[in-house]
C-alpha positions as CSV (number, residue, x, y, z in Angstrom):
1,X,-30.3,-13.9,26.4
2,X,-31.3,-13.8,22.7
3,X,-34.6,-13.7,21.8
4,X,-35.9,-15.5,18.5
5,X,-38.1,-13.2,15.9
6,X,-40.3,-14.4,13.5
7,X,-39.3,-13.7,10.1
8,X,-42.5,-12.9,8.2
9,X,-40.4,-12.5,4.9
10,X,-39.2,-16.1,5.4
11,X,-40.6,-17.3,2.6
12,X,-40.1,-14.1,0.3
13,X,-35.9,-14.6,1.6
14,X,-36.1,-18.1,0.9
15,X,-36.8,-17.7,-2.9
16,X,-34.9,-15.0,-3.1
17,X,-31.9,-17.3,-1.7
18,X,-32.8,-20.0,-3.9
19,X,-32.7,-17.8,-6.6
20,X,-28.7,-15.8,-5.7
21,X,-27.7,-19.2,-4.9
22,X,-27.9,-20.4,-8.2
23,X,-25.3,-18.0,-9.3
24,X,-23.5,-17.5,-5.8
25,X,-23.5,-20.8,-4.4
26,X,-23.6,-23.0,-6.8
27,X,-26.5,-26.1,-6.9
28,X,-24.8,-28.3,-4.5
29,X,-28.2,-28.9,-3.7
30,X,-28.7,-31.0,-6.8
31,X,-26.5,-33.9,-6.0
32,X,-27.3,-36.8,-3.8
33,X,-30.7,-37.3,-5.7
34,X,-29.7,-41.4,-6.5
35,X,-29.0,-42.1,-3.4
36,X,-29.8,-45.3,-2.2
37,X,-31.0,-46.8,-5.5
38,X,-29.9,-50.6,-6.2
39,X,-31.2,-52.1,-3.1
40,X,-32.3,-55.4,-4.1
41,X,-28.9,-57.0,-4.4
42,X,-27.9,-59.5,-2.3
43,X,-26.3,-59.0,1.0
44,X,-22.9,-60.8,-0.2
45,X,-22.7,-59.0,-3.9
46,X,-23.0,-55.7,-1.2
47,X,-20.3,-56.9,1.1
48,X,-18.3,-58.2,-2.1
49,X,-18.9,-54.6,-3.8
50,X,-18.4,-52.9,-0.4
51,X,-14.8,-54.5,0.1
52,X,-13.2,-53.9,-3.8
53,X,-14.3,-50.2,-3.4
54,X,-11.8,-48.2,-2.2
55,X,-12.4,-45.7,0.9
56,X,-13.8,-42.5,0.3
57,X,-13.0,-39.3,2.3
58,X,-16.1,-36.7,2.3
59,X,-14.6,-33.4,2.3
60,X,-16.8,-31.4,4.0
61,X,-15.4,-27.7,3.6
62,X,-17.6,-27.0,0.2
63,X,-20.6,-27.7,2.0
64,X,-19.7,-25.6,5.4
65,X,-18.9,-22.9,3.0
66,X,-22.4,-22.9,0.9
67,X,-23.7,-22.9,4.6
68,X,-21.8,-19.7,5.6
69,X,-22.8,-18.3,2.5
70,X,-26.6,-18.9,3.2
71,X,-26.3,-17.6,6.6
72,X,-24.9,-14.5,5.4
73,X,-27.2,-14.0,3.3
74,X,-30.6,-14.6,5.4
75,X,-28.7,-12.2,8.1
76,X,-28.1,-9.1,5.3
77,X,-32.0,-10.0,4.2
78,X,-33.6,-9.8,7.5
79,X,-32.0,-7.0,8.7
80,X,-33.7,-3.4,9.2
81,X,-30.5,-1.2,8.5
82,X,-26.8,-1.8,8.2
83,X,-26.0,-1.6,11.7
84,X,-28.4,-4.1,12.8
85,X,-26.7,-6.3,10.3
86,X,-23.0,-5.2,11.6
87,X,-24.2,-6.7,14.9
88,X,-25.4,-9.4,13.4
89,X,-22.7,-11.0,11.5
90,X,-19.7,-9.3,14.4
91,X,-21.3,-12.4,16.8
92,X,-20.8,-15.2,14.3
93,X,-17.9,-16.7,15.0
94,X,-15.7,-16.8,11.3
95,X,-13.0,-19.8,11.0
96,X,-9.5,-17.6,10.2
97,X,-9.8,-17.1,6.1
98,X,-13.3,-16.9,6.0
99,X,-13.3,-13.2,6.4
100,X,-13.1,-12.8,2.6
101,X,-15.8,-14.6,2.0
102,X,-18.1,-12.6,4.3
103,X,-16.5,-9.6,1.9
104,X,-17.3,-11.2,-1.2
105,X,-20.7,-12.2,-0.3
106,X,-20.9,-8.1,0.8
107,X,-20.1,-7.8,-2.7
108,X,-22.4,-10.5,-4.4
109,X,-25.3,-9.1,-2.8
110,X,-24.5,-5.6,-4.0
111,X,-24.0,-6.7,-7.3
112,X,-27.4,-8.4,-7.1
113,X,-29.8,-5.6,-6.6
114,X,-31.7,-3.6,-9.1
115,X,-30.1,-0.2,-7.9
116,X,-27.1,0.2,-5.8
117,X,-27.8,0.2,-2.3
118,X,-25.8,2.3,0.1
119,X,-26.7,-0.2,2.7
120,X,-23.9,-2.2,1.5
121,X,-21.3,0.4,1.6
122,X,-22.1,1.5,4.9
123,X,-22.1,-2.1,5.9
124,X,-18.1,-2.7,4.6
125,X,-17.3,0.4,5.6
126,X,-18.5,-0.6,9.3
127,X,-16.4,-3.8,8.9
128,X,-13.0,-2.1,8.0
129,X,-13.4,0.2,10.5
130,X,-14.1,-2.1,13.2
131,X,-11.4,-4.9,12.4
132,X,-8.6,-3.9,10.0
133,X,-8.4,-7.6,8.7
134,X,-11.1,-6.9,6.5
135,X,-9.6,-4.4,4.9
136,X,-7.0,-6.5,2.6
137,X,-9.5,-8.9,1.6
138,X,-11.6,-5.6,-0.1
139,X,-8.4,-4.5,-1.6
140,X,-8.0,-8.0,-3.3
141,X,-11.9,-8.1,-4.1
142,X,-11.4,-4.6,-5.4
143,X,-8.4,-5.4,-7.8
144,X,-10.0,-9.0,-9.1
145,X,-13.4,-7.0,-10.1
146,X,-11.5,-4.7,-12.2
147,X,-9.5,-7.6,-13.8
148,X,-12.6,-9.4,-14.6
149,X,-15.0,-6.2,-15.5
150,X,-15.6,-7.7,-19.1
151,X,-17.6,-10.8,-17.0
152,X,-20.0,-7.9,-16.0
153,X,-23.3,-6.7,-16.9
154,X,-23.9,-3.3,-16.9
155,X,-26.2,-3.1,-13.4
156,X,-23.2,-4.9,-11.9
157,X,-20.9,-3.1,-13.3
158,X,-22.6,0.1,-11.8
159,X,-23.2,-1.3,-8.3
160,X,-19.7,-3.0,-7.9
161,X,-17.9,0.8,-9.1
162,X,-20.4,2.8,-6.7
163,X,-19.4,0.1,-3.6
164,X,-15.9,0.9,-4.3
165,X,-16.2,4.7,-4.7
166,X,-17.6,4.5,-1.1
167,X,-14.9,2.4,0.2
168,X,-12.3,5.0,-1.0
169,X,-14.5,7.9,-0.1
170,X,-14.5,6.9,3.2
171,X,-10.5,5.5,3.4
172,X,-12.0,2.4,4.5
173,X,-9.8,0.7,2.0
174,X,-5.8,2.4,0.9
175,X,-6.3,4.3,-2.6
176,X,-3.0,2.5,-3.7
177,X,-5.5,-0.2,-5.0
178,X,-6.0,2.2,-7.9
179,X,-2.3,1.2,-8.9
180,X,-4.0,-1.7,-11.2
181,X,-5.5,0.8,-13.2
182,X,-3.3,1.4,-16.2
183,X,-5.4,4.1,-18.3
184,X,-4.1,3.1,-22.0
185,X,-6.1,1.4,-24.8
186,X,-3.9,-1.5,-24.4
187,X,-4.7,-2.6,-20.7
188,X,-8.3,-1.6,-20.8
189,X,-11.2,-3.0,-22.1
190,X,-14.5,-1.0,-22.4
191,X,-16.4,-2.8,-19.6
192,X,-13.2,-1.6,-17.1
193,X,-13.3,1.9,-19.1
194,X,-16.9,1.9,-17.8
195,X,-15.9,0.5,-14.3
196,X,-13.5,3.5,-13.8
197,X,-16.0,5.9,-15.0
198,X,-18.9,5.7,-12.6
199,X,-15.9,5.0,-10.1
200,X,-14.6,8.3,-10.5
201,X,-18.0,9.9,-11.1
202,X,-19.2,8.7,-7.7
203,X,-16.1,9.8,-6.4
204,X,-15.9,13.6,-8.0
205,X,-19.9,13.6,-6.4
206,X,-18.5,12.5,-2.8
207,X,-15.4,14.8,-3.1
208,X,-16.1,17.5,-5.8
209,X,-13.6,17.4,-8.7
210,X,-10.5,20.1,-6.8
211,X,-10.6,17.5,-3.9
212,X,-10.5,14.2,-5.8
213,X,-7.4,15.8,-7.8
214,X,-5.8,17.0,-5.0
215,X,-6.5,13.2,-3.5
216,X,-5.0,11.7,-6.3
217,X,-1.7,13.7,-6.7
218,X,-1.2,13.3,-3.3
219,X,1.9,10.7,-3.1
C-alpha cells in the first residue's frame, strides 16, 4: 500500500511552481476569468444565441499536458535524492510520446537552478539506463539546445552543457550527437561557442584530456 507524506515544503514548492510555470508551462491558468458574465439576458435571446453558434470541441491535450508537467515537477521537488525521484516518476503511468516531455522537463528544471545540480544528471542518466526509449528523446533535446544556444542566458547555458557532459560521460546517450557541432565561424555563434566549451571542459574533468581524445577519434 502507499502511504501519503505530508509535504511541509508545500507551500515553498507551490511558489516555486507558480513561478517555473510561468516560463515552462505557460499561464493557461489566466483564461477562463469571464466566464459566466452576461447573465441577465433572456432565456430565448440565450436559446436564440445558443442555436446560431456553432459547436465547439474542447481539446483537452494542452491542459493534460500542463498537468503532467506540474506533476513532474512537485515529484523532482519533493524528492530527497535522485533515486527516490527515479521511483517516483518509473510508477506514473506516461501516455506513449510523453516520454520527451518528462526529458524536457529533466531539462527545464536543470536549467532553472542557480548552480548545476548533479541530481539531474544522475536522474537521466537513471532513465536511459533503465528504458532505452528515453534515450532518443535526449539526443533530440541535446541537438535542439545547441541549435537554439543564442536563446540562452549564461546560467542556462552552463547547466544545460554540464547535464550533457554527464550524459556522454556516462554513454547514457550515443556521442554521434556531437555530429551537429560544426566548429567553423560560419555555423557557430558565440553562445554555442560557449555551449561547447564548458561541454568539453566538464568532459576533459570527467575523462582527463588523453581519454576524451582518444574518445573522440575513436570512429
Amino acid at each position: 500500500f502507499q502511504m501519503f507524506k505530508f509535504d511541509e515544503k508545500y507551500e515553498d514548492n507551490e511558489e516555486k511552481y507558480k513561478t517555473l510555470s510561468k516560463e515552462i508551462l505557460g499561464s493557461d491558468a489566466e483564461s477562463g476569468d469571464e466566464d459566466g458574465s452576461g447573465e441577465s439576458g433572456s432565456e430565448e435571446s440565450d436559446e436564440e444565441e445558443d442555436e446560431q453558434k456553432p459547436v465547439t470541441i474542447i481539446d483537452n491535450t494542452e491542459t493534460n499536458l500542463v498537468a503532467l508537467r506540474r506533476t513532474i515537477y512537485l515529484t523532482i521537488n519533493s524528492s530527497l535524492d535522485f533515486e527516490e525521484c527515479a521511483h517516483k516518476l518509473m510508477k506514473m503511468q506516461l501516455k506513449p510520446g510523453q516520454e520527451i516531455e518528462l526529458c524536457h522537463m529533466f531539462l527545464d528544471c536543470c536549467a532553472e537552478q542557480r548552480t548545476y545540480e548533479k541530481f539531474y544528471g544522475l536522474l537521466a542518466q537513471r532513465f536511459c539506463n533503465i528504458n532505452r526509449i528515453y534515450i532518443g528523446p535526449f539526443e533530440e533535446i541535446f541537438k535542439d539546445s545547441y541549435s537554439t544556444a543564442h536563446r540562452l542566458d549564461t546560467n542556462r547555458l552552463r547547466n544545460i552543457s554540464k547535464f550533457f557532459a554527464h550524459l556522454l560521460f556516462t554513454d547514457s546517450i550515443s556521442w554521434e550527437v556531437l555530429d551537429c557541432v560544426k566548429l567553423n565561424e560560419e555555423d557557430t555563434t558565440s553562445s554555442s561557442r560557449i555551449y561547447i566549451k564548458i561541454l568539453f571542459q566538464e568532459l576533459a574533468e570527467y575523462m582527463g584530456l588523453k581519454k576524451l581524445n582518444d574518445r573522440l577519434r575513436d570512429p
